[in-house]
Structure formats: structure tokens, C-alpha cells
N, C-alpha and C positions, 0 to 999 in steps of 0.2 A: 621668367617665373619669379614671383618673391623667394626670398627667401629669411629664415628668423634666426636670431642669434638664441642661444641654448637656454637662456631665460626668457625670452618671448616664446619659447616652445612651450616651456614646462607652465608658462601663463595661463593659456589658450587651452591647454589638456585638462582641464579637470577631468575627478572621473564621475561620471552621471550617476545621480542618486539611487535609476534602476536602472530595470534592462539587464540583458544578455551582454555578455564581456569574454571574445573570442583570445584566446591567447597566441595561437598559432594559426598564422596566414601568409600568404607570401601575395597581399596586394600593392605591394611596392612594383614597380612596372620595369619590366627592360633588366634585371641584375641575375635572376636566375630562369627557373621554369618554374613560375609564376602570372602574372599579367603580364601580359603583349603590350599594352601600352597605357597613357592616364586614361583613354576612354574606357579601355575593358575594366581600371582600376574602378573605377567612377559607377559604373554598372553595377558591377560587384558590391560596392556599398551600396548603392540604393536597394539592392535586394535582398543583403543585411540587415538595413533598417524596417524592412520589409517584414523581415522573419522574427524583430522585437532585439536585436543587437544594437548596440546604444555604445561601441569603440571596440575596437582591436586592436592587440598587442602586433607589431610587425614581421615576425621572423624570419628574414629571407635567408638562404641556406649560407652557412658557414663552414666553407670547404678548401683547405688551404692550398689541394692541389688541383681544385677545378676553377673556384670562383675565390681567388687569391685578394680582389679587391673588395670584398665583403667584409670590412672590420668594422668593428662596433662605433669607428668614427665618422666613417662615409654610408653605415645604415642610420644612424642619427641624422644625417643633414640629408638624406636620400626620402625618411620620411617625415623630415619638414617639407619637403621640397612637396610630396603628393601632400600635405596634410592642407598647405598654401591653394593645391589646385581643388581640392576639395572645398575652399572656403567661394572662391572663385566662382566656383560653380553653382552656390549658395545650399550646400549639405554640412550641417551642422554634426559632423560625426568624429570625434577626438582619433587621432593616433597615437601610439606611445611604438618609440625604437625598441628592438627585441635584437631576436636571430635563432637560428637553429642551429645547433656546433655540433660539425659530425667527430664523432669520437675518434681515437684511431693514434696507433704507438705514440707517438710524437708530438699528443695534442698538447700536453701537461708543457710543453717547452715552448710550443705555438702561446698558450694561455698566460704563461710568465710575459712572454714578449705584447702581446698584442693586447692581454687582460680579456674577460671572458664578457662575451654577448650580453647583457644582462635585461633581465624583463622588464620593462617601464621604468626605469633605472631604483630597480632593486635588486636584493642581494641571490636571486632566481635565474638559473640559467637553464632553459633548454636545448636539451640534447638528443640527438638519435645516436646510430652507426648502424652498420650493413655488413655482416659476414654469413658468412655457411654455419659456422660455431663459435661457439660461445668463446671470446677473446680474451687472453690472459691480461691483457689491459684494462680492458673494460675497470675492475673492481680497483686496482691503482687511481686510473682516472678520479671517478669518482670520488673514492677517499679523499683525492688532496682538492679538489672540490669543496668538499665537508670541511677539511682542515683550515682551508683557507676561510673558513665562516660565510661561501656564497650555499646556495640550497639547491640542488641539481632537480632534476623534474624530465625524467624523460618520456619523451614521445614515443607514441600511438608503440608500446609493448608488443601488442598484440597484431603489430606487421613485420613483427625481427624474422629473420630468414633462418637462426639460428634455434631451430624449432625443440629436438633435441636438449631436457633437461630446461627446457622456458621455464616452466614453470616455476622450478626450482630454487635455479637463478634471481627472477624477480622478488620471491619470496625474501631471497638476501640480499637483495636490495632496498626492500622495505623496512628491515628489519636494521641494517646502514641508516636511515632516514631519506632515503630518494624519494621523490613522490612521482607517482604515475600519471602522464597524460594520455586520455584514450581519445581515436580520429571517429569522427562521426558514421563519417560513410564505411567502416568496416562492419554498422548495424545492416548496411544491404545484402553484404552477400557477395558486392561488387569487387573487394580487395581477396577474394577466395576463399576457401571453406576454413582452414585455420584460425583467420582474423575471424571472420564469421561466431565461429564458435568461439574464441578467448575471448573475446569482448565481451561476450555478454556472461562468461564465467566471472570472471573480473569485476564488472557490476555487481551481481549479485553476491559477490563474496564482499563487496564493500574495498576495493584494493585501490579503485583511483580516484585522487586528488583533481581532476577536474576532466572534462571533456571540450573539445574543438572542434573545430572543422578540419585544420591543414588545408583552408584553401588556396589552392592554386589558380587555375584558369576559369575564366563564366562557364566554360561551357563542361566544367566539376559539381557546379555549385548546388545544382538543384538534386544531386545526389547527396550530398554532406546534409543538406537540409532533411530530404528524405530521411537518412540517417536519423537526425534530429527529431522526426516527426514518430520513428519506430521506436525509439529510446523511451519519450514519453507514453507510449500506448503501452510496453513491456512493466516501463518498472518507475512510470508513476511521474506525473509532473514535477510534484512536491522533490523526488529524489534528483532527477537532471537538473533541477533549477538551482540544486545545493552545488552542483559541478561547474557551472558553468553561470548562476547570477552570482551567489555567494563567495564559493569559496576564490575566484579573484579576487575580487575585494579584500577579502579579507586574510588571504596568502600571500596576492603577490602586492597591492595596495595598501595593505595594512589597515583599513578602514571598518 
């Protein structure tokens, strides 16, 4: 497989004039639970482009005690490496390196060392974590995030396990300047009745900074889409298109 040096990457990536601009995906193939392989990766974009997506952000999971060899330097050459089979293949569809950094006591000491995920290489790092309750880390993290002048953005809120006081919580993380990213497919119904309902509270309150997919495997895809399809029916093309055509460009591209 070819492969590019980090200025033949950044050549080749423009970001397209329009269209849809996924931030959170995990079609990089083989590194997490994500894509099975370049074909199911290959798939998965054609039926992106399908649905008026015109490049995705890559963010395959950043977990230091599961998937240890996910740093920000081997997700970069990981998706040049699909971005090459994608041309290959003759799909004109950009990638830009990401990742998803799971939060969690110790990450602040992980991020000194390793430096943080960052979105299409700007100052945007997405985040989740996974507890019962609300974690006395959590708000450290972040801050030294903010401190260090990168822009945290965390993921799909509205599937924390840590249900208990959510609300609350995020309210003071908006008010820090986190910004929220909400996952498509919790417009089904499919992620449970919580997601269900906070997502579309969340919308309507005007709380998140853009919207995704998170997709993982083809056979997710046509759910997130769905997802996608009930968003605009609810609350208006004009308003999803500002989540999800817009504000990338103009949050994490600069453009």
C-alpha cells in the first residue's frame, strides 16, 4: 500500500467547499471496534457519499489501557494509509487524522507524554469516558485542556452512563467552554430511552456544537443515517446542516 509523508497528506486533504463533514468515525479498519477491514472501510464511504458527506474526521478510540498503540502518530500514518486505498479505489473522499481520548484519572499525564488526539490537526480534541457517576476528574481534565489553549468537544453527552445530575454537569461544562458533540443514531431510540430523550432535549435547547455519526461497523450505518434522516424531519434541515455542514468548517477548519 502507498504510503504519504505528512505534507503529501495535508496536500491531498483539502476540505470541500460543501457537503456534509463527519467528525467522529471509526473507519480506519483493523485498530479498534470499528471497521473489519479496507473493504468494509471502502463500503462505508461510498454510502457516506451517498447520504451528501463530502470527508470525515477519523477518530479511532484512544484508550491507554486497551488499545495502547493508538497515538496520535500511528492514527495519522494509519489514515494515510486508508486515505491511499481509497484513492486506489478511485473515491475521491479526504480524511483528516482525529481520535477519540477516553478520559479517566491519569489521562492529564498520558496527554503531557503522548500530546492530545487532535481534530484534523487543530487545536479540537474529542473526548468521551464511561463511569456509573459523575467523576471527580472529569472537570480537572478538561480545565487543563482549556489551559493548555486546545478546545475539548465531547462526545455523544447524551449516552454518559453517569445519568444522575447530567444534566447539571453538562450545563458546567458549557459554561468552562466545552463543546458538545451529539451521535446520530441516539435520534432512533436504538441507544435507549435516556439517549433517546436527551438528545433531542439538547437540540432544542440549542446545547450542541455539532452532530455525527460515531460510525463504527456497515452493518451501524444505516441506523446513524436513519438517525440523520429523523433530526432533519424534527427540527428543520436549515438547523442540522448548521451541526454538521457548518459548524466543522468553521470550528474545527477554521474556514
Amino acid at each position: 500500500m502507498n504510503t504519504q509523508t505528512d505534507d503529501e497528506f495535508d496536500q491531498v486533504n483539502p476540505l470541500p467547499p460543501t457537503g456534509r463533514i463527519d467528525i467522529h468515525c471509526h473507519l480506519v479498519p483493523m485498530i479498534d471496534d470499528g471497521c473489519e477491514s479496507f473493504e468494509q472501510s471502502i463500503d462505508c464511504v461510498r454510502a457516506l457519499r451517498r447520504a451528501g458527506f463530502t470527508g470525515s474526521i477519523c477518530t479511532p478510540h484512544v484508550w491507554s489501557d486497551q488499545v495502547a498503540y493508538n497515538t496520535p502518530e500511528h492514527i495519522r500514518a494509519w489514515t494515510a494509509q486508508l486515505q491511499g486505498q481509497l484513492r486506489e479505489e478511485g473515491e475521491d473522499y479526504p480524511l483528516w487524522p482525529g481520535g477519540e481520548l477516553k478520559l479517566y484519572k491519569g489521562v492529564i499525564d498520558w496527554m503531557k507524554q503522548h500530546g492530545p488526539p487532535t481534530l484534523a490537526d487543530s487545536r479540537c480534541v474529542l473526548v468521551d469516558f464511561w463511569v456509573d457517576k459523575w467523576p471527580k476528574w472529569a472537570v480537572p481534565a478538561f480545565d487543563w485542556l482549556l489551559q493548555q489553549r486546545y478546545q475539548p468537544i465531547l462526545a455523544h453527552p447524551e449516552r454518559l452512563g453517569c445519568v444522575r445530575g447530567l444534566e447539571k454537569h453538562l450545563a458546567e461544562l458549557k459554561q468552562m467552554g466545552v463543546w458538545l458533540q451529539g451521535n446520530l443514531r441516539c435520534m432512533t431510540g436504538e441507544e435507549g430511552f435516556e439517549p433517546n430523550r436527551l438528545i433531542r432535549q439538547l437540540l432544542r435547547e440549542g446545547q450542541y456544537d455539532f452532530l455525527a455519526t460515531d460510525l463504527h461497523r456497515a452493518d451501524s450505518l444505516n441506523a446513524r443515517l436513519d438517525g440523520l434522516s429523523l433530526a432533519e424531519a424534527e427540527f428543520g434541515q436549515d438547523a442540522i446542516d448548521r451541526l454538521i455542514v457548518d459548524a466543522p468548517r468553521r470550528k474545527i477548519f477554521g474556514k
